[in-house]
Structure formats: C-alpha cells, structure tokens
C-alpha positions as CSV (number, residue, x, y, z in Angstrom):
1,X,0.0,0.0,0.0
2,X,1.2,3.3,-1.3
3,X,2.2,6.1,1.1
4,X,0.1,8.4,-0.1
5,X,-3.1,5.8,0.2
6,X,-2.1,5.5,3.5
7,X,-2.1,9.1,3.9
8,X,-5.7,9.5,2.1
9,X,-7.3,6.2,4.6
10,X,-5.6,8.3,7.6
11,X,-7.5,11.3,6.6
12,X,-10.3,10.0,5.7
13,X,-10.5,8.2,8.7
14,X,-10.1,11.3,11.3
15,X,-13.2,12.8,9.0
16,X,-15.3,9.9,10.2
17,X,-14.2,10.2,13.5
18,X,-15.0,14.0,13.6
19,X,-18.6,13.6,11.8
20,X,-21.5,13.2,13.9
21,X,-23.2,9.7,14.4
22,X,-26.2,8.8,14.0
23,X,-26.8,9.2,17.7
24,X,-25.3,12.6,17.6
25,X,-28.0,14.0,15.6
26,X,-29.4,16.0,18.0
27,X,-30.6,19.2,18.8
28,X,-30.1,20.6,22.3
29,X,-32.4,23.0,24.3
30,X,-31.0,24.5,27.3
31,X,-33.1,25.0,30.2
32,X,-32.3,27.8,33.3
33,X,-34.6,27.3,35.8
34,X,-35.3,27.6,39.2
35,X,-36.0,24.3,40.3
36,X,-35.6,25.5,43.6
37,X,-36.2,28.6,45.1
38,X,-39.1,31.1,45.2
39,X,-39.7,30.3,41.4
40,X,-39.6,26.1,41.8
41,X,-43.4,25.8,41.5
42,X,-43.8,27.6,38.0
43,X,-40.5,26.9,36.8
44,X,-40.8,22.7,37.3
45,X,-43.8,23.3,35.4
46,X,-42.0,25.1,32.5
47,X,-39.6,22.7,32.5
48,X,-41.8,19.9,32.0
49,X,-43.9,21.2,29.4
50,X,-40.5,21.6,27.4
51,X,-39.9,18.0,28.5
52,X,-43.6,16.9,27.0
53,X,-43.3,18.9,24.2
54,X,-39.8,17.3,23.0
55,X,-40.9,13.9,23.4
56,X,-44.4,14.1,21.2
57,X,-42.0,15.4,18.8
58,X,-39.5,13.0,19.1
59,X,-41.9,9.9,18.3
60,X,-42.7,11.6,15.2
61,X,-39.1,11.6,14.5
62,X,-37.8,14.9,16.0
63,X,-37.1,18.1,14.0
64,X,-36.5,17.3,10.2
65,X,-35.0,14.3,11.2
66,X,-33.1,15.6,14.6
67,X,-34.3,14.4,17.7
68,X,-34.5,17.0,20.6
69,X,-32.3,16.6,23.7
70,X,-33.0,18.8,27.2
71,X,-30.8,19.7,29.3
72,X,-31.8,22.0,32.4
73,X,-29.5,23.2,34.9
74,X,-31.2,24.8,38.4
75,X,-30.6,28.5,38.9
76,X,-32.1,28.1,42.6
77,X,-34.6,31.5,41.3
78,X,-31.1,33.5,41.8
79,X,-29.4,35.4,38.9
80,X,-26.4,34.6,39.9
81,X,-26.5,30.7,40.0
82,X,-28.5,31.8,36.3
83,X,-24.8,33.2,35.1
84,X,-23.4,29.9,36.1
85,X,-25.8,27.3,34.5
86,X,-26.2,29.5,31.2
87,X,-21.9,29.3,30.7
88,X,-22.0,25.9,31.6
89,X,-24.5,24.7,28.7
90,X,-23.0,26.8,26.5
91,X,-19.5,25.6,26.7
92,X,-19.8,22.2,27.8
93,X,-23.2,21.0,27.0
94,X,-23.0,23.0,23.5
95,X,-27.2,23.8,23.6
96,X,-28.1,25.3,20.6
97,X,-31.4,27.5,22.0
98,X,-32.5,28.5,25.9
99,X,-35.8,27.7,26.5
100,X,-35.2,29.4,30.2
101,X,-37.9,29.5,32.9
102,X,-39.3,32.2,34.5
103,X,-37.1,33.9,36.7
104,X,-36.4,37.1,34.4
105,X,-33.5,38.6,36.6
106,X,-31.8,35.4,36.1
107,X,-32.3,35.4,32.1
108,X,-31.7,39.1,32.1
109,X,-28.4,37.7,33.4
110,X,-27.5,35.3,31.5
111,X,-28.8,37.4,28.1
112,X,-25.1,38.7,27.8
113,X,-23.2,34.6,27.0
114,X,-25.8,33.8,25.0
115,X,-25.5,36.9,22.4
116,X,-21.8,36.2,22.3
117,X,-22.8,32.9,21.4
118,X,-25.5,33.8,19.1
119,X,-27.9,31.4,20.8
120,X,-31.5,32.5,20.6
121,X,-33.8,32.7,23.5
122,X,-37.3,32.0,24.3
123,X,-38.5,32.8,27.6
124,X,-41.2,32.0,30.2
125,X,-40.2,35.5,31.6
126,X,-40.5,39.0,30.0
127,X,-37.7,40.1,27.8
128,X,-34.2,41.6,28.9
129,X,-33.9,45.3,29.1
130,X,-30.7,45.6,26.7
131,X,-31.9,46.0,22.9
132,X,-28.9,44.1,22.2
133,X,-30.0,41.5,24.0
134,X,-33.3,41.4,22.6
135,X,-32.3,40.9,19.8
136,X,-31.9,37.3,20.5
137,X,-34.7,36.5,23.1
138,X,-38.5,35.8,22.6
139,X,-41.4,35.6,25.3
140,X,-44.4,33.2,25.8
141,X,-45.8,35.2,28.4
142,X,-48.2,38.3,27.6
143,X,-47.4,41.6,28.0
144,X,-47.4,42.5,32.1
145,X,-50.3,44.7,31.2
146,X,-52.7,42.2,30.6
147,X,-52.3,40.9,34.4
148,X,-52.9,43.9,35.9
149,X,-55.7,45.3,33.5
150,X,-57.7,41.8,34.5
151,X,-57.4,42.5,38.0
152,X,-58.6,46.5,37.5
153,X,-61.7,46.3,35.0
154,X,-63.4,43.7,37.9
155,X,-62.6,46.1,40.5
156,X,-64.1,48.9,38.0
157,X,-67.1,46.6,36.7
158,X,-68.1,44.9,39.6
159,X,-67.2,46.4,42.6
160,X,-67.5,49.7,44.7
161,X,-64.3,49.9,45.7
162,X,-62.3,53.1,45.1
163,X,-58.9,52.3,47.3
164,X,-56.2,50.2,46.0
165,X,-53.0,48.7,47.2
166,X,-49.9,47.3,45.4
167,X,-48.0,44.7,47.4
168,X,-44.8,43.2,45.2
169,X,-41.6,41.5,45.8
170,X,-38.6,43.1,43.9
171,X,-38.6,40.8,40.6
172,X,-38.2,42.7,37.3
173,X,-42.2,41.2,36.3
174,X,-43.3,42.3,39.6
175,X,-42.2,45.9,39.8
176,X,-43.2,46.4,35.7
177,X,-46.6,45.2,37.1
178,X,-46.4,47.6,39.7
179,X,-45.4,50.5,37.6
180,X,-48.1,49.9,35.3
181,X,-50.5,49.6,37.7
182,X,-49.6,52.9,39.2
183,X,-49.8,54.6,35.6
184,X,-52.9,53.3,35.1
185,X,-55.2,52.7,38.3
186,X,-56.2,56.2,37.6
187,X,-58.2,55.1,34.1
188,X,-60.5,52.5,36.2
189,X,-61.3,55.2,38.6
190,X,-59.1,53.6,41.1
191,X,-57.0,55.5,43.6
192,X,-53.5,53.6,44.6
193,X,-53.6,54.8,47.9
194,X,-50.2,52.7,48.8
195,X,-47.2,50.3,47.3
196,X,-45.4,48.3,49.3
197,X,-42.3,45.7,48.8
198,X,-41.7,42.5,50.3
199,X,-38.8,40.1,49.8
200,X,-39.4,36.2,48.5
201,X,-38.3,34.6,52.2
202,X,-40.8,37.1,53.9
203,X,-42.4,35.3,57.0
204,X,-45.2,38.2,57.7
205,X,-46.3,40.7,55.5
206,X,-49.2,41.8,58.0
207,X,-47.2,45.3,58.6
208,X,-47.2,46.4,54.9
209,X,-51.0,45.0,54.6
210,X,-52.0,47.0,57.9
211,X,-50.5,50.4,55.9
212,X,-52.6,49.6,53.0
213,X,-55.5,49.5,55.3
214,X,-54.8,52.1,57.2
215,X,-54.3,54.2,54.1
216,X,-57.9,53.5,52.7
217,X,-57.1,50.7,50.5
218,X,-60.1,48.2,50.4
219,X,-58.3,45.8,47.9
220,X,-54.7,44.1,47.5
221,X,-52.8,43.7,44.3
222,X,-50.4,40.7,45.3
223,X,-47.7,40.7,43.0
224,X,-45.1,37.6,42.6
225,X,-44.6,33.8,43.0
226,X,-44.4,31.7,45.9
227,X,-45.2,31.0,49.5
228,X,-46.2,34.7,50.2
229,X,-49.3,34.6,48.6
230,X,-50.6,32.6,51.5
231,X,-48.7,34.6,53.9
232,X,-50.5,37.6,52.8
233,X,-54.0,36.1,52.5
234,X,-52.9,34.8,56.5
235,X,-52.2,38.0,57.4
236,X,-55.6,39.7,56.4
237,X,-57.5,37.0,57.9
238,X,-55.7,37.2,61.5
239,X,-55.6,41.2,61.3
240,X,-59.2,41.0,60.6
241,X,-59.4,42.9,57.7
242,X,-62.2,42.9,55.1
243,X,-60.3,43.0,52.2
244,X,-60.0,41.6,48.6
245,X,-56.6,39.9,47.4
246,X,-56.2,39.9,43.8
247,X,-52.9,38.3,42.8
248,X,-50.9,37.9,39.2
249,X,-50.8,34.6,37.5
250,X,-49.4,31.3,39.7
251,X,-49.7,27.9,39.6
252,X,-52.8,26.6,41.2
253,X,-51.0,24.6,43.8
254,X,-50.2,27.8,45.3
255,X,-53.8,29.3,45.3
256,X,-55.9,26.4,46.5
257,X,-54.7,26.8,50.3
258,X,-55.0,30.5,50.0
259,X,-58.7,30.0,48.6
260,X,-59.2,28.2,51.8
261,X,-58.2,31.3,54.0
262,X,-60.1,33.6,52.1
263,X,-62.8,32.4,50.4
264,X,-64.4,34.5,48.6
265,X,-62.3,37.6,49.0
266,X,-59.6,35.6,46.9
267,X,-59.4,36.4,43.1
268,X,-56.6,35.4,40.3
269,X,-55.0,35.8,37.0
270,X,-55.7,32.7,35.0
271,X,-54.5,31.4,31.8
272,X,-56.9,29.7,29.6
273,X,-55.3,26.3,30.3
274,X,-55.9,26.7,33.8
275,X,-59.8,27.1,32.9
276,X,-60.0,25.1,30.1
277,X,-63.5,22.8,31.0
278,X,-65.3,26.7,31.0
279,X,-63.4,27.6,27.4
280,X,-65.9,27.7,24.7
281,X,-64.3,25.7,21.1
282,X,-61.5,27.5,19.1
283,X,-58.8,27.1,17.7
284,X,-56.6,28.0,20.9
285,X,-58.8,25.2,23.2
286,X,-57.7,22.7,20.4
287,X,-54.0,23.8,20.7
288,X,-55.0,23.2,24.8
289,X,-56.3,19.5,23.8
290,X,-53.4,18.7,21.9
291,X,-51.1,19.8,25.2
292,X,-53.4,18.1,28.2
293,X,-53.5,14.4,26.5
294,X,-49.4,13.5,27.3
295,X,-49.7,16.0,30.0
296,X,-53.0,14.3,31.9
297,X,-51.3,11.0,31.3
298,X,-48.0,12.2,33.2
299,X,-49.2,14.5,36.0
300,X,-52.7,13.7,36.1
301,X,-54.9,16.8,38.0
302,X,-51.4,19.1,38.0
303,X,-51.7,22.6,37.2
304,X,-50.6,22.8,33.5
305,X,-50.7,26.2,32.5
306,X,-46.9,26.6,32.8
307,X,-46.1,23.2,31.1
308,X,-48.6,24.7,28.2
309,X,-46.4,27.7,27.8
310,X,-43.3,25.4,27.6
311,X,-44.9,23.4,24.9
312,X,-45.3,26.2,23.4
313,X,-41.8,27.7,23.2
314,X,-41.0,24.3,21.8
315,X,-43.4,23.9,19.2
316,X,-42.1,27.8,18.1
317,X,-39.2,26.6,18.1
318,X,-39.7,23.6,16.1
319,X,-41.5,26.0,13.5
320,X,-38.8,28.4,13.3
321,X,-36.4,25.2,12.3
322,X,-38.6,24.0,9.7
323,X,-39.1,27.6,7.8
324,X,-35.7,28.5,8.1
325,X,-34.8,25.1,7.3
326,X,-31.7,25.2,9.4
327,X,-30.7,24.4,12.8
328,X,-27.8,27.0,12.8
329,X,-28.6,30.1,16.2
330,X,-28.4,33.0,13.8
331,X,-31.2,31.0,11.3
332,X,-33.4,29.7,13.7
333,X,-33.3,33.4,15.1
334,X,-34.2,35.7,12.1
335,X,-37.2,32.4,11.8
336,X,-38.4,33.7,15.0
337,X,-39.1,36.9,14.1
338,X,-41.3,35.6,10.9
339,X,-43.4,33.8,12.8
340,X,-47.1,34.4,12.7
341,X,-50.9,33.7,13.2
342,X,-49.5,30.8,15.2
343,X,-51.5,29.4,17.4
344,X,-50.4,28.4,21.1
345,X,-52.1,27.0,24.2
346,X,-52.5,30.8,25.1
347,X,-53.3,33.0,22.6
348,X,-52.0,33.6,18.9
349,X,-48.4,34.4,18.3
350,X,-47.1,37.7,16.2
351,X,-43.5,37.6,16.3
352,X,-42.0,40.5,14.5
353,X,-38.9,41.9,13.8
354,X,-40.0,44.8,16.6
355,X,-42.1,42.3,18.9
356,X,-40.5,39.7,20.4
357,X,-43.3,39.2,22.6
358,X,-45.4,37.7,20.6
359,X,-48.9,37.9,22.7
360,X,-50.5,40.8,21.7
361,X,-54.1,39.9,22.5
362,X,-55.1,39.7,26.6
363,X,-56.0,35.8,26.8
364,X,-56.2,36.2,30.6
365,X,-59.3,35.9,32.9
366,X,-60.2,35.9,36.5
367,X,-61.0,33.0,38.5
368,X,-61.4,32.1,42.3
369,X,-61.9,28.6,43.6
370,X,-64.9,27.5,45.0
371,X,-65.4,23.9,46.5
372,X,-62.4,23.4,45.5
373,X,-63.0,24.0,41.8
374,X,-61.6,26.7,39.7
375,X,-64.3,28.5,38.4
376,X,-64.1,31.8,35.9
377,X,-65.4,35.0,37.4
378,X,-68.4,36.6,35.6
C-alpha cells in the first residue's frame, strides 16, 4: 500500500471520526430554571412542558429528522447561579437555544453569554432590558399589562371599591406590574392609595397590609410567585381585615390553600389552560387539547398552565427550524421573528422583527376557587 493511500485512509478516517453519528444527531435545548427557590413551582412546570413537548416530537421523528435533547440546569430563582448554568450549557453542553424559565432577573443575566454565542432565547419571563439583548430573546408570556388590567376592570365593573393597594416583591415582572398599575389605576377610577415591597423569604407581611388598610385601601394587588401569597391572605384574615386579594398569574398549587383562608375575597389571573373545561371551542382550546392528552397522562390533576407555555416555546421553536430550514442560532433566530398567526395554548403568536413578545391579545381571565373547583369569574 502506497504512502500516499495511506495518507488518504488516515485522513479519511479522522473525517469519520469527527462527523456526527447517528446518535449525535441532536438538537439541544437549554433549560435555566429555578428548580428551587421562590420560582420552583412555575419553573418545574415550565420545564416539563418543554420535556412533553420534545418527546411528542420525538416519536414523530424529531425536527426534520433531529431528535431534541434537554438539558436543564437549576438556577435556585437566583441570577447569579442563572450566570453559572447559562456558561456551563453553553461551553460544555454545547445547547443550541435556551428555553429558560421564569425567573427574568436570572435570564436578564445570563442574556449577555448567549448573544456572544448567538444562541437564541425563548423565555417564560418578560424580555431583557438591553436591545442588544433582545435581539436574540423571545417571550411566551403576555405583556405584564394584561395581568394587571384583569385584576382592575373587575374592581371597576363589579365592585364599589375606590382604594387600592400594590403589594410586590422586587422581581423585574413584579415591579413592571407595579409600575403599570400605578400609571394606570387612575383610568379604572381607582386610587392607589399605597405600594409596598416585600422580599421572597418574607415570613409576615401583615405590617405592609396593615399600611394599605390604614391608608384606605379596600383591595390588595399581590404581586409575585411563591409561598407569600398565602402569607399575605394569612395576614388579612388574622388582622381581621375585610379586604379583597387579587394576585398575578401562579400555579394553582399555590392558590388552593389560600382559597381556603379567604374564600371568597380571593381572586386570580388565570390562563386559559388553567380554565379550560369553561373555554368555549376555538382554535386555541384545540392547541389546549393537543397539550393536556401527554400531559393528563404524566401529571394527572397538576396545574398545567406553565407546562402549556413550555410546549409552546418548543413547538415555536420547532416552527422556526422548519421555515428557516436550518438548525444553525443566527437562522433559527431571524425564523423567529417571521413567525405568525400561530396558534399556542394561550393565545395567537405575532412575532416580528419589533415584537418579540409575541402575545398581543389579553388571553387572561379571573377565576377564584370554589369547592375546591376553579371556576371563571363573571
């Protein structure tokens, strides 16, 4: 054998080597979330509606022909255990999109690796602050004014109360909630008579509830995830207070023990999976359907609105591939920003070039639970 065929078998050889297998032929998501922390609830939720999501695709053979791999690292809800995870998939796992949870402090952190990557984004949170950052993230969740507009047209429409209050922990969703409700309270014929912070770990809130009260306000805005919704609603119970507590979107886990301390002074943001027995037929409660089979079959009775909005990132995602016809960040992103009229498991999707939050119709409604039932508010 000829030196230079033994030269051409060596190369050809380390070629092989370096090509991709069969079983390579993945596609990697990345998932930040904050599988502990004040965010675990939603965030578990997010991650396995991704998790759902990837496998119905997978038995039909992936992405053109790629099969979908997830990787999720916890960021304990803290931005900067989010910095940590996001550098780690992106230089040892090599993911090729975030499909991040909903801690946006910690996405807003980790925005900066993935542009110098140029790995696209697409968050359960709202959008980083940076427009270079931007640039390469995309939401699922509505605009933060659709929360707070739910919460102000019943207080408007079907109640006399005049006095408001605004009780919010420091998260970037919670104080643009905040901020928008004190811009606009004012066009409901509300007054915000007081806004108070608490911190996640908060044992007792009952001194910024009792300046609230004191102040006039015969209503609560509750603003952020976790264990101090209850607190709260414990708080106005032992103070004694007649007073309704309103709070932003959460998983239902959360809000049936606080149903049970407040009864019928307890109202909440709910997604239209999270209703979806008193949604009338569309298109959207079709999308729903599609969702709740694997999911009902995993988790049975859980909560699924935040597993709906992970299936959704992942079936954008999957779209994006498939127009752009390529797997490569920059692609997949300018894909992103074409996508339109889609229809998710909460509203229609509108991505443009200018919004990457692609919600732009309020899909939310109120609810309380009753008997233990989650039932719409009329």
């Amino acid at each position: 054998m000829t030196r230079k065929l033994l030269t051409a078998l060596a190369a050809l050889a380390v070629a092989l080597s370096a090509a991709p297998s069969g079983a390579q032929q993945v596609y990697k998501i990345g998932i930040s979330a904050g599988l502990t922390g004040y965010a675990a609830t939603v965030d578990r939720g997010w991650r396995d509606g991704v998790e759902i999501a990837a496998a119905a695709l997978n038995a039909k053979g992936g992405i053109m022909g790629r099969k979908i791999e997830v990787i999720t690292e916890d960021n304990r809800s803290e931005p900067q255990e989010a910095v940590t995870v996001y550098r780690k998939m992106i230089s040892s796992d090599k993911v090729e999109i975030f499909l991040s949870g909903c801690v946006s402090a910690g996405n807003f952190a980790g925005a900066p690796l993935t542009v110098r990557a140029q790995i696209p984004m697409v968050l359960c949170s709202i959008l980083p602050q940076n427009p270079d950052h931007v640039k390469w993230a995309f939401s699922t969740l509505p605009p933060a004014g659709f929360e707070v507009a739910t919460r102000l047209e019943y207080l408007k429409g079907k109640t006399q109360i005049k006095k408001i209050g605004v009780l919010h922990d420091p998260s970037p969703y919670a104080v643009l909630q905040k901020n928008i409700a004190e811009k606009t309270a004012s066009n409901y014929g509300l007054e915000l008579v007081g806004i108070e912070q608490y911190k996640q770990d908060d044992a007792d809130l009952s001194v910024q509830i009792s300046k609230m009260h004191a102040a006039g306000a015969s209503a609560i805005l509750k603003i952020g995830l976790g264990g101090t919704t209850l607190t709260a609603a414990k708080n106005i119970k032992q103070l004694g207070l007649d007073m309704l507590m309103l709070t932003s979107i959460e998983d239902l886990a959360v809000f049936r023990p606080v149903a049970e301390v407040l009864g019928d002074k307890f109202f909440f943001v709910a997604s239209p999976s999270q209703v979806y027995d008193a949604l009338p037929d569309s298109p959207m409660k079709a999308e729903i359907t599609k969702f709740l089979g694997p999911w009902k079959a995993k988790y049975q009775d859980r909560d699924p609105n935040w597993g709906a909005r992970g299936w959704d990132a992942v079936q954008i995602t999957a779209k994006a591939i498939e127009q752009g016809k390529s797997f490569e960040g920059a692609r997949v992103r300018d894909q992103l920003e074409k996508i339109t009229g889609f229809q998710g498991t909460t509203g229609v999707y509108n991505m443009s070039p200018t919004v990457h939050q692609g919600i732009t119709v309020n899909p939310f409604l109120l609810a309380s639970i009753v008997g233990g039932r989650v039932i719409v508010v009329k």
